[in-house]
C-alpha positions in Angstrom: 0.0 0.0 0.0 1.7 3.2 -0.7 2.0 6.2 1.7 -1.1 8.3 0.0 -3.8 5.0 0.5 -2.2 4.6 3.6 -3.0 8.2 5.1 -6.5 8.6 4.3 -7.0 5.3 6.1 -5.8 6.1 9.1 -7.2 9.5 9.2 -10.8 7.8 7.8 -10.9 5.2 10.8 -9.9 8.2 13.8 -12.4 10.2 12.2 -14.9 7.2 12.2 -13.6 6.7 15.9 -13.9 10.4 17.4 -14.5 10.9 21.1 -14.9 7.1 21.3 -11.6 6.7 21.2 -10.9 9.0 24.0 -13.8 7.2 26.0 -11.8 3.9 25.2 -9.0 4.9 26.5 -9.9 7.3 29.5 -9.0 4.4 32.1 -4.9 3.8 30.9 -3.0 4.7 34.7 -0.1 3.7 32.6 -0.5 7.0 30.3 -1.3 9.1 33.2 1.4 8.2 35.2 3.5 8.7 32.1 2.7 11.9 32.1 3.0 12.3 35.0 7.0 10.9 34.8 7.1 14.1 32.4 5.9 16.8 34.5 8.3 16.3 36.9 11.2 16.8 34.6 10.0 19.5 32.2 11.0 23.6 32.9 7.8 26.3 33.4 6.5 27.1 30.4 8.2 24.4 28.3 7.7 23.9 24.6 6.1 20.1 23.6 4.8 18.4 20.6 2.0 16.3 20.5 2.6 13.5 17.7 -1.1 11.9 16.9 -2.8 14.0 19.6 -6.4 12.7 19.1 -8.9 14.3 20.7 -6.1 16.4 23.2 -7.2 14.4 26.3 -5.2 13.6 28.6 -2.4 14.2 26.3 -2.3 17.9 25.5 -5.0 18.7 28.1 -2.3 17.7 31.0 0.7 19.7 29.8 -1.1 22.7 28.7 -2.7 22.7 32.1 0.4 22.8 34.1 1.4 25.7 31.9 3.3 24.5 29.0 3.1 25.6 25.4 1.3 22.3 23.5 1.5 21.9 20.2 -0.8 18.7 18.8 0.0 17.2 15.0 -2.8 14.6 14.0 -4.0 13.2 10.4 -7.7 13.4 11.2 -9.9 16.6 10.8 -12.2 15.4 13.1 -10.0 14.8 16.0 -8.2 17.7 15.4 -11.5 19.6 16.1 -12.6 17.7 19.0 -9.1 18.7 20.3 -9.4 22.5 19.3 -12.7 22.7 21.0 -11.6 20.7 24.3 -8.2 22.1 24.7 -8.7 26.2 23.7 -4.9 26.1 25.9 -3.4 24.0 23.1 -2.3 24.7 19.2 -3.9 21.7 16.9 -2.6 21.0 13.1 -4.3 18.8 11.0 -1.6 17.0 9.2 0.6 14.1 8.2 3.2 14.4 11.0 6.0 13.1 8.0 5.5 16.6 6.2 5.5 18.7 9.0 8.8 20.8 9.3 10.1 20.6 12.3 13.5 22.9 12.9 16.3 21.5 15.1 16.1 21.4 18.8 13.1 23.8 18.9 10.8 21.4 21.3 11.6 20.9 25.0 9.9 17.2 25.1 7.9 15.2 22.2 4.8 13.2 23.2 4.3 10.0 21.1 1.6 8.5 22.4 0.6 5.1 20.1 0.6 7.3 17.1 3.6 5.2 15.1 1.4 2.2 14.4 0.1 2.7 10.6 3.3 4.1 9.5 5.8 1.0 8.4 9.2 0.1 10.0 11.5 2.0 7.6 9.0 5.2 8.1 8.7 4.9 12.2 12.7 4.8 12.6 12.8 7.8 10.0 10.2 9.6 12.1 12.1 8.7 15.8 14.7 9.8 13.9 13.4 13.5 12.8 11.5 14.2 16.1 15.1 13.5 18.1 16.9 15.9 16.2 13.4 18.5 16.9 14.4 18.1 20.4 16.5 20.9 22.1 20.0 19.0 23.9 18.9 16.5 26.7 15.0 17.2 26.0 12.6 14.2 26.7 10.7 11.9 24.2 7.8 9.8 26.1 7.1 6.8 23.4 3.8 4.0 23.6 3.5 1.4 21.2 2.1 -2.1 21.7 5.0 -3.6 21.1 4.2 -6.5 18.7 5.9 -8.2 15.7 3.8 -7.7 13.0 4.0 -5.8 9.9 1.7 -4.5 7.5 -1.5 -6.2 8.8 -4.9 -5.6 7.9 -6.5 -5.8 11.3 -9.8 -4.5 12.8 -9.5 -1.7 15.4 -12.8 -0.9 17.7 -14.4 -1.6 14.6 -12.4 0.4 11.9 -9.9 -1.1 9.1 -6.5 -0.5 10.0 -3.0 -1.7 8.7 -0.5 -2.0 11.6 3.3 -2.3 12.0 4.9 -2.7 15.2 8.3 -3.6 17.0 8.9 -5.9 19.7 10.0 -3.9 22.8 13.6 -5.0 22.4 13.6 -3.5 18.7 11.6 -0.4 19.6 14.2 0.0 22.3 17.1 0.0 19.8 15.0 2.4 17.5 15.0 4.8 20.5 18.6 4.3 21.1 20.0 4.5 17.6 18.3 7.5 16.9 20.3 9.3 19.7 17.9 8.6 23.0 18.6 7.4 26.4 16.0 5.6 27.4 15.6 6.2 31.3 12.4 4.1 32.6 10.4 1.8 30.6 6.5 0.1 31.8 4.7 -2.3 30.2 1.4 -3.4 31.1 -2.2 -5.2 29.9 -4.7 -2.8 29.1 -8.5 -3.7 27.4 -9.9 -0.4 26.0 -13.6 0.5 27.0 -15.0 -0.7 23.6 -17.1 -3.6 23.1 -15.2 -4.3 19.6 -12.0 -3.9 22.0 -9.6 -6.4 23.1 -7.1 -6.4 26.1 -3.5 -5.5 24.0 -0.1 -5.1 25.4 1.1 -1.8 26.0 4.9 -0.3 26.5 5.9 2.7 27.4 9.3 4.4 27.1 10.6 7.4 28.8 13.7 8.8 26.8 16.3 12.0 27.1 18.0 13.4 24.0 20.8 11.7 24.8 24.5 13.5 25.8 27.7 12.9 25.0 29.6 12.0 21.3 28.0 11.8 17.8 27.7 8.0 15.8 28.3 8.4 12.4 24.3 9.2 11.4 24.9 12.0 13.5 22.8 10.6 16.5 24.6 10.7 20.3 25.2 7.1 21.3 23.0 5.4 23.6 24.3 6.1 27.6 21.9 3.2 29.4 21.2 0.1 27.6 19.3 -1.4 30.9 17.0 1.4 32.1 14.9 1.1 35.2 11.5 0.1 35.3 8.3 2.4 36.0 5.9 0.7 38.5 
């Protein structure tokens, strides 16, 4: 499928989805306390991106809330509303995340919050890739994925076509770290969306720093902590 099918599908089934996907997902701790993890470490007034930002709850709600400046990137126009009319604190653009231009180390954290899984392997490290350089020097990236290996399947998601690619959590883990990111604390955890079409799914999260120190040959800083702590 190439990459102009694959967009108007994924922003066809969120718009399809709407605020039931926010519903569905209302009861995730493990997102809460995730952003929770990144409160404590981001400055006043800090500058964060919102990759796939949905409907802007909890997401973009949280941080704008405690006083930072949110900017939310999602494919569907419908969400994107929903989010511009729930979150007034909060900037929303309706757009492909992968033709948005986003200038060196101009955001203080990046949010990606299960937004990776309909673009393929190739276009997900690319992506980690682009929003680690968008990140200022020793900036955070918070990451959730449900960390399956699959790739390009046609599956059926509370109800709605989708085509999914995912990493195991080992392989996502080396994504982070090639692409220059420490990864700090990691949770997994079980979680069954509030959906009758939904089904209990694995979910990971990673908590990651711009990492310091020397440059690898892509231009990337090398990996500091290969074990990280878990959250939890």
């Amino acid at each position: 499928m190439s990459e102009e099918q694959q967009r108007p599908q994924a922003a066809a089934a969120f718009d399809a989805l709407g605020a039931d996907y926010e519903k569905a997902f209302a009861g995730s701790k493990t997102h809460r306390r995730s952003l929770e993890w990144l409160l404590g470490r981001l400055a006043p007034g800090s500058r964060v991106l919102d990759v796939g930002s949905g409907t802007g709850r909890p997401t973009a709600e949280t941080l704008a809330d405690a006083g930072h400046d949110v900017l939310g990137v999602d494919v569907s126009p419908v969400m994107v509303e929903l989010a511009t009319r729930q979150v007034p604190a909060a900037t929303f653009q309706c757009a492909d995340i992968r033709g948005v231009r986003l200038p060196d180390a101009s955001f203080d954290a990046v949010c990606v919050y299960f937004s990776l899984l309909q673009l393929d392997r190739r276009e997900q490290t690319e992506l980690v890739r682009r929003l680690v350089r968008a990140l200022r020097p020793e900036g955070y990236l918070v990451l959730a994925t449900v960390p399956l290996d699959i790739e390009g399947v046609d599956a059926t998601f509370m109800g709605q076509p989708v085509r999914v690619t995912s990493f195991t959590a080992q392989a996502l883990t080396a994504v982070a770290e090639e692409a220059g990111l420490e990864v700090l604390a990691q949770e997994a955890t079980m979680f069954t969306p509030a959906h009758p079409q939904a089904r209990p799914e694995p979910h990971l999260f990673l908590h990651c720093r711009r990492a310091p120190g020397r440059l690898t040959a892509t231009g990337a800083a090398a990996p500091a902590h290969p074990s990280p702590p878990r959250m939890g």
